[in-house]
TORNUKOL-972169 format. One line per 4 residues: number of its first residue (from 1); for each residue x, y, z of N, C-alpha, C. Coordinates in steps of 0.05 Angstrom, whole numbers, plus 5000, padded with zeros to 4 digits. Example, Ala and Ser with C-alpha at 12.3 -4.5 7.8 and 13.67 -1.06 7.14 Angstrom:
1> 5264/4886/5156/5246/4910/5156/5264/4934/5156 ~ 5257/4955/5142/5273/4979/5143/5258/5001/5157
//
This chain:
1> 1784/6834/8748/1796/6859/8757/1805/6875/8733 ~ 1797/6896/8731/1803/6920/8707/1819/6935/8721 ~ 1832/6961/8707/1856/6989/8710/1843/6997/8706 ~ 1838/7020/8709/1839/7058/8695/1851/7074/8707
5> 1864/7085/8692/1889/7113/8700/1875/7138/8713 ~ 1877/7143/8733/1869/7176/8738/1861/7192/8711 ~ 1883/7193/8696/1876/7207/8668/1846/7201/8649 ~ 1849/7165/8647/1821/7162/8638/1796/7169/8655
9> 1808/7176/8676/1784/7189/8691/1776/7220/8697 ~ 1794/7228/8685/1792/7260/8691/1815/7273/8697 ~ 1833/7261/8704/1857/7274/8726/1882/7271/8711 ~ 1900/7287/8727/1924/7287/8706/1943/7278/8703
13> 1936/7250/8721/1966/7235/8720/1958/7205/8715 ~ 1975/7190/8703/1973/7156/8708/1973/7144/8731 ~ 1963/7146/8754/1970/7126/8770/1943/7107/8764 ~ 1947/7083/8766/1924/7059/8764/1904/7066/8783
17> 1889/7051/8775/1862/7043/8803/1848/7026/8786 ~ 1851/7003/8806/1846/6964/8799/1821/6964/8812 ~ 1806/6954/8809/1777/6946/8812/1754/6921/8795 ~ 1737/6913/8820/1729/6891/8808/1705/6903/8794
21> 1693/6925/8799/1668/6938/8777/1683/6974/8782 ~ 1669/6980/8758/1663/7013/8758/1664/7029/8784 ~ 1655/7022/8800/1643/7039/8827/1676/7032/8840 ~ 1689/7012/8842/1700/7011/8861/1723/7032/8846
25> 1732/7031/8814/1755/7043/8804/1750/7077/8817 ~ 1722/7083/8810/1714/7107/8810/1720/7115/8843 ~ 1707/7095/8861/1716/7107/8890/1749/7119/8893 ~ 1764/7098/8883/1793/7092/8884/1800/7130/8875
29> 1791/7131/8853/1794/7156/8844/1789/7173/8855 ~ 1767/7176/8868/1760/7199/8881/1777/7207/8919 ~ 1789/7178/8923/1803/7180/8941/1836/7186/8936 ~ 1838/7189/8912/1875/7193/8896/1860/7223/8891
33> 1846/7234/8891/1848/7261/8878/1841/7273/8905 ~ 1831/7273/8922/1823/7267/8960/1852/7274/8971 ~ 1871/7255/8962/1901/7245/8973/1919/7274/8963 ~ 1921/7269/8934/1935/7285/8930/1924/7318/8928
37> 1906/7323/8933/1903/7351/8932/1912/7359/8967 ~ 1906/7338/8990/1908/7343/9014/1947/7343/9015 ~ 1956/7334/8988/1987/7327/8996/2008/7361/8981 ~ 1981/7372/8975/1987/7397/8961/1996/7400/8938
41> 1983/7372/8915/1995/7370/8904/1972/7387/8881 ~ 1988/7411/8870/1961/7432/8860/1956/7415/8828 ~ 1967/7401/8812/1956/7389/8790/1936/7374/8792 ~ 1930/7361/8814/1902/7349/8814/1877/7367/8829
45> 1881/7396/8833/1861/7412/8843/1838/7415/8826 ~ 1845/7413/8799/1826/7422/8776/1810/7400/8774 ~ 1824/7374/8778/1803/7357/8773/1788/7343/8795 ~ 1796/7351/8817/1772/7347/8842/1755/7368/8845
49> 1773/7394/8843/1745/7409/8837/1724/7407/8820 ~ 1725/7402/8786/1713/7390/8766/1689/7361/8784 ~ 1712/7346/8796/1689/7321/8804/1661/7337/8834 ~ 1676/7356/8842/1651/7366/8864/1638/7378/8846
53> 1638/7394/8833/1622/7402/8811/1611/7396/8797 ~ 1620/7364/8785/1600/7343/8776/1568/7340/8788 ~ 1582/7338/8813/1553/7319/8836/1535/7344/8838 ~ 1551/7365/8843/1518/7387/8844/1507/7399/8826
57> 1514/7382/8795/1492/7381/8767/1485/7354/8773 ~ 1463/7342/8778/1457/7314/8778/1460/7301/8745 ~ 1441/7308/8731/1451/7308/8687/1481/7301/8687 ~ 1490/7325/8696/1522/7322/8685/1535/7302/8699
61> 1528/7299/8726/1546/7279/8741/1539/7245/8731 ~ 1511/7241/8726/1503/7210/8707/1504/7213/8692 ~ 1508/7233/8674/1533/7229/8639/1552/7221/8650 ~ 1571/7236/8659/1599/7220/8672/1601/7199/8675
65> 1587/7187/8694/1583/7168/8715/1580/7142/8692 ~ 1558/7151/8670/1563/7131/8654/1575/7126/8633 ~ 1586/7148/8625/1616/7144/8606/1637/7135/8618 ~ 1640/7136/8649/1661/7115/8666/1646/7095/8665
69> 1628/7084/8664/1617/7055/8665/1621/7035/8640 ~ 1612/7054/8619/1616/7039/8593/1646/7044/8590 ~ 1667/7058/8591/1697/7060/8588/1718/7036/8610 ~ 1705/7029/8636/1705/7013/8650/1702/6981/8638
73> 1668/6980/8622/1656/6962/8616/1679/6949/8590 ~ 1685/6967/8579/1698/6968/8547/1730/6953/8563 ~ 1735/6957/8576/1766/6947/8579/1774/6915/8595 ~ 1793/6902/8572/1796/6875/8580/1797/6873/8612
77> 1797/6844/8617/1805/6835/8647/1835/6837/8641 ~ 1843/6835/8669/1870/6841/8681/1887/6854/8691
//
């Protein structure tokens, strides 16, 4: 089980997201930036919008996708 912070992911706050691979941290994330933009919370607007804007460059979105994999890959257990 690995962390990554919202922040190492794009977003602008620390909250964790624990996961046993990449995909699952990355879901986690996309459902905290999901959460809090629906909670009105406008600092995470920029970066969910940023992540929809990812997916409709396909290039840009698997650059991402795998600089979260290897940034994921790079970080101890626990």
């Amino acid at each position: 089980m690995k962390t990554m912070t919202c922040a190492q992911l794009g977003g602008p706050c620390d909250h964790p997201h624990r996961g046993e691979d990449a995909n699952a941290v990355i879901n986690a994330q996309d459902a905290h930036l999901k959460e809090r933009e629906a909670a009105g919370d406008a600092t995470h607007t920029d970066a969910r919008d940023a992540m929809k804007a990812r997916w409709r460059h396909p290039k840009k979105s698997m650059d991402w996708y795998r600089d979260a994999q290897r940034a994921f890959e790079a970080l101890p257990e626990g």
